[in-house]
SELUM-735476 format. One record per residue (C-alpha): residue in one letter; x, y, z. Coordinates in steps of 0.05 Angstrom, whole numbers, padded with zeros to 5 digits, always signed. Last residue first. Example, Ala and Ser with C-alpha at 12.3 -4.5 7.8 and 13.67 -1.06 7.14 Angstrom:
SELUM-735476
S+00273-00021+00143A+00246-00090+00156
END
This chain:
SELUM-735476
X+00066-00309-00216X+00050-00345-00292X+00066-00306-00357X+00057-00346-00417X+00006-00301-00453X-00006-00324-00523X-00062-00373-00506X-00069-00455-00505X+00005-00474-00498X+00021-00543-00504X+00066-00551-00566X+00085-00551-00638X+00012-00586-00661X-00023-00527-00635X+00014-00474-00600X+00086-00466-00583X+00110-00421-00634X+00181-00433-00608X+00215-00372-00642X+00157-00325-00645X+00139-00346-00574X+00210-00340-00551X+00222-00262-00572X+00152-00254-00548X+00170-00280-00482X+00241-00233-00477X+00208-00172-00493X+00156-00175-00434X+00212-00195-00387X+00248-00133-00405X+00176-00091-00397X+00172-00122-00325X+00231-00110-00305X+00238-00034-00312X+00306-00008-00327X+00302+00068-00323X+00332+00085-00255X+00383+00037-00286X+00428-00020-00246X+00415-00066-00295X+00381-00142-00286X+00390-00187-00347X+00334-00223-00356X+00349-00298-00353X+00338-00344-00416X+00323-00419-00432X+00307-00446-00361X+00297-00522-00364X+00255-00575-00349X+00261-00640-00390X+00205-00698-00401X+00211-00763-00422X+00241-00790-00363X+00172-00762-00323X+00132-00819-00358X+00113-00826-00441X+00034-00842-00428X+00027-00801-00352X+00057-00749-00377X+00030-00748-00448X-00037-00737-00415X-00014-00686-00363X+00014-00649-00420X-00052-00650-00457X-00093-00633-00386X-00061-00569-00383X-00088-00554-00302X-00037-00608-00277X-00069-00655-00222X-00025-00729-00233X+00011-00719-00167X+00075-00713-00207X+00047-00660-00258X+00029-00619-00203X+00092-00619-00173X+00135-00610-00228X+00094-00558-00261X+00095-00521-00182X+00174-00536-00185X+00177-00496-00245X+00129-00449-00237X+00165-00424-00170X+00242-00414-00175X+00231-00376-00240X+00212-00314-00204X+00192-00261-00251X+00159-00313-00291X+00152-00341-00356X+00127-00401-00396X+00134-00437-00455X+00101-00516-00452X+00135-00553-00511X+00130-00609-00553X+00173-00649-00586X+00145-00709-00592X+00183-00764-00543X+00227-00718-00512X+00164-00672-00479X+00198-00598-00463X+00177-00569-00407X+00201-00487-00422X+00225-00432-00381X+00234-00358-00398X+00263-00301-00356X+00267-00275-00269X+00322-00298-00228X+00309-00280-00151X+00355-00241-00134X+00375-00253-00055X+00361-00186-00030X+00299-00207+00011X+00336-00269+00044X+00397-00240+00056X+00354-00183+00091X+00314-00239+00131X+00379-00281+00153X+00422-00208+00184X+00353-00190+00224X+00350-00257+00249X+00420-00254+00267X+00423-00189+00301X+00360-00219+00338X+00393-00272+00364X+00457-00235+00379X+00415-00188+00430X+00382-00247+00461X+00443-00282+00481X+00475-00221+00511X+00527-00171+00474X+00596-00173+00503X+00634-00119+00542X+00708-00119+00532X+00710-00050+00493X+00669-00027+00560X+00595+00001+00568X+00581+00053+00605X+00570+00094+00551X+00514+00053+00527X+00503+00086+00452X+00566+00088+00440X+00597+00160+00422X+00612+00176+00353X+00564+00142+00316X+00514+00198+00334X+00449+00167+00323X+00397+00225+00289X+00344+00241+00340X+00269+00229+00322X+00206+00247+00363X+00137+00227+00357X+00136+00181+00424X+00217+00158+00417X+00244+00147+00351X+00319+00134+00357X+00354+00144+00280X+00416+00114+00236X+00400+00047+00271X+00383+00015+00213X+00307-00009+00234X+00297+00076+00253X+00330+00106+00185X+00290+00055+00144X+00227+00076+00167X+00232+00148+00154X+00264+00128+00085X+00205+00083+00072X+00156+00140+00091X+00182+00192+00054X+00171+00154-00011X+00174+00222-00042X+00253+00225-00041X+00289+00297-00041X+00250+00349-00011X+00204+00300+00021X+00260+00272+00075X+00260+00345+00100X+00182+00345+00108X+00178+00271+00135X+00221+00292+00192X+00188+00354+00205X+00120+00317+00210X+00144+00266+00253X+00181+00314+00306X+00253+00332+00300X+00302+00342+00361X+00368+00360+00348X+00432+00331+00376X+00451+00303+00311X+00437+00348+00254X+00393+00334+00199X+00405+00343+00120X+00460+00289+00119X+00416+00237+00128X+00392+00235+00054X+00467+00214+00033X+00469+00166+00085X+00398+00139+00069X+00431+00134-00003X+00495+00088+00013X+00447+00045+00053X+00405+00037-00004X+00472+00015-00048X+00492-00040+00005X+00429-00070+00010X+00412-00080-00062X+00343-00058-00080X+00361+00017-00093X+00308+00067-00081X+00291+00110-00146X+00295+00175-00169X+00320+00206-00107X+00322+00284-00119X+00389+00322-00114X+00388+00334-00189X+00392+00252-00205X+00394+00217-00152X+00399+00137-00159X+00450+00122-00219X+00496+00186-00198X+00488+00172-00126X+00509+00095-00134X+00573+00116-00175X+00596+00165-00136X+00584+00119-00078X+00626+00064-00119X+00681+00119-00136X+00698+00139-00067X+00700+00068-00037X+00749+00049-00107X+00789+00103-00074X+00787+00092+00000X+00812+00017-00023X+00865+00047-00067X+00898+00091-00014X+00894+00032+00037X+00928-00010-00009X+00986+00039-00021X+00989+00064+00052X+01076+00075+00058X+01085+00076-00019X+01158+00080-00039X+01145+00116-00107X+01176+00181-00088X+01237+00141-00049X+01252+00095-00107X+01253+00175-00151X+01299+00202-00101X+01285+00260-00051X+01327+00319-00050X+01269+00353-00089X+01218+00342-00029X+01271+00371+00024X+01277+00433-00027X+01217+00459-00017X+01235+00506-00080X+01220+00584-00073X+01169+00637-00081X+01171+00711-00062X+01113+00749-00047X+01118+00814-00050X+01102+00885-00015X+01156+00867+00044X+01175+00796+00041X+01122+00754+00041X+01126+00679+00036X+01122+00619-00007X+01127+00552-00018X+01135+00509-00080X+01134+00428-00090X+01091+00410-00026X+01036+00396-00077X+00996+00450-00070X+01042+00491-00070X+01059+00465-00143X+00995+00478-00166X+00986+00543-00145X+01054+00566-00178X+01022+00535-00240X+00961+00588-00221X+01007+00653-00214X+01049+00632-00265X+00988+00639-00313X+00970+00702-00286X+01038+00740-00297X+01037+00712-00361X+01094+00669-00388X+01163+00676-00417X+01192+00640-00375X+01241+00695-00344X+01195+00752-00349X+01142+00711-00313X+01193+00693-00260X+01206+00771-00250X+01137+00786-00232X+01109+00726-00198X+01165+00736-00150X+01236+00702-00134X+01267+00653-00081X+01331+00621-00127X+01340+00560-00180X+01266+00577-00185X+01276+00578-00252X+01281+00504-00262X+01214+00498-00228X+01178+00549-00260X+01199+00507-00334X+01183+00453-00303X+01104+00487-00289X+01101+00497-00364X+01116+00433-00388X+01071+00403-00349X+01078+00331-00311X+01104+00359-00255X+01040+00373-00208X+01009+00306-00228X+01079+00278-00196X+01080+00304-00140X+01005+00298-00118X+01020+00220-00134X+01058+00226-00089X+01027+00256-00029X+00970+00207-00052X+01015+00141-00035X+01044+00168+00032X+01116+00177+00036
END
């Protein structure tokens, strides 16, 4: 027995007023007389008699001017091991938590049937240009215009999602025109199962594969600080990409050609030993239309400042804004 076949089964049981149908049913009878028996309304029997069809429990037929329901009784021979002997169990729960991640991704990224903002992450922008590519119909031909038109209705960055539909393979763009892929048939027919891809074809698979690794890969994005061992005091800083400023400090200070000529002082009088580099906090990135970096970031550096105060005779900041690119 398959895994949601079951499950269907046993939803459909668990109410009190659809066992009590069932027990009745000892024998093929109508709405009528098995709503005098349970003591229910002919139009509630009606939908807990829906129920169980659904579920392989009930069927029915007509007989003359009624329509008589009775027990499938090759589901109710069944045992309980043989109910709950799953035949696709992992399969079921892998289409499942596939169903409830695109849920998920449409509810964060379209609200009202209108994109509110393009996901980032590869996987979760691919999930939406499938959504959005459900308005046009393979084997039609759209020009430019039309194309940007029906994209329009529901994301104005048009162009991206135009863009994005030709470098993913979703749509062929040939002089003006656009044709949605159809991943049913390949798009060589004569091509075998057996037939491998050339050289060339693999190379620039791969190079497409590096440079979208590379572009997702997040970049960490918070507060940093150079703190000098010897005195105490600190350089605050902050980026949006942390990889940079620090090894630019590092660098600069190294070659003796730092811009904060304090810190490259007591560089070159305590030496690099002296000195530690370290990230003290990471914005936490949020899969929110409404989460804007920036503003996080923002937050974070004045929650440092006022803790640090690294100014003056605390440390080797000259201005309040720490911010570097």
């Amino acid at each position: 027995m398959e895994l949601q076949e079951s499950v269907g089964i046993i939803k459909a049981l668990g109410d009190t007023s659809r066992l009590l149908l069932v027990q009745a049913l000892h024998a093929p009878q109508c709405v009528e007389e098995l709503s005098e028996r349970c003591g229910l309304a002919p139009s509630t029997v009606c939908f807990h008699l829906g129920k169980l069809e659904k579920s392989g429990l009930v069927r029915k037929k007509k007989e003359q001017y009624y329509v008589v329901y009775s027990l499938n009784e090759a589901i109710f021979d069944k045992s309980l091991r043989e109910l709950t002997a799953f035949r696709n169990a992992e399969e079921f729960v892998q289409e499942d938590r596939v169903r409830r991640y695109r849920a998920k991704v449409l509810r964060t990224f379209m609200k009202h049937g209108k994109v509110v903002r393009i996901p980032a992450q590869y996987k979760k922008k691919r999930i939406i240009l499938e959504e959005i590519l459900t308005r046009f119909r393979p084997g039609i031909a759209y020009h430019e215009p039309r194309v940007d038109e029906i994209i329009g209705e529901v994301c104005t960055d048009y162009v991206s999602i135009r863009r994005c539909f030709v470098d993913e393979g979703m749509m062929k763009r040939d002089r003006g025109i656009y044709h949605v892929v159809d991943r049913q048939r390949p798009a060589h027919p004569e091509n075998t199962k057996t037939s491998v891809p050339s050289a060339p074809e693999i190379a620039v698979k791969t190079r497409q594969e590096i440079k979208r690794e590379y572009k997702e890969r997040k970049k960490p994005s918070g507060v940093f600080q150079i703190k000098n061992l010897a005195n105490g005091k600190v350089l605050l800083g902050s980026s949006l990409n942390l990889e940079g400023p620090l090894n630019g400090h590092k660098f600069m200070l190294t070659n003796g050609s730092h811009r904060n000529a304090e810190l490259q002082r007591d560089w070159n009088t305590f030496g690099p030993d002296k000195f530690v580099f370290e990230i003290l906090e990471v914005v936490k990135v949020k899969d929110d239309p409404n989460f804007n970096l920036e503003d996080e970031l923002t937050l974070i550096e004045q929650i440092w400042i006022d803790k640090l105060q690294p100014f003056g005779e605390k440390g080797y900041n000259k201005e309040p804004r720490i911010r570097q690119a």
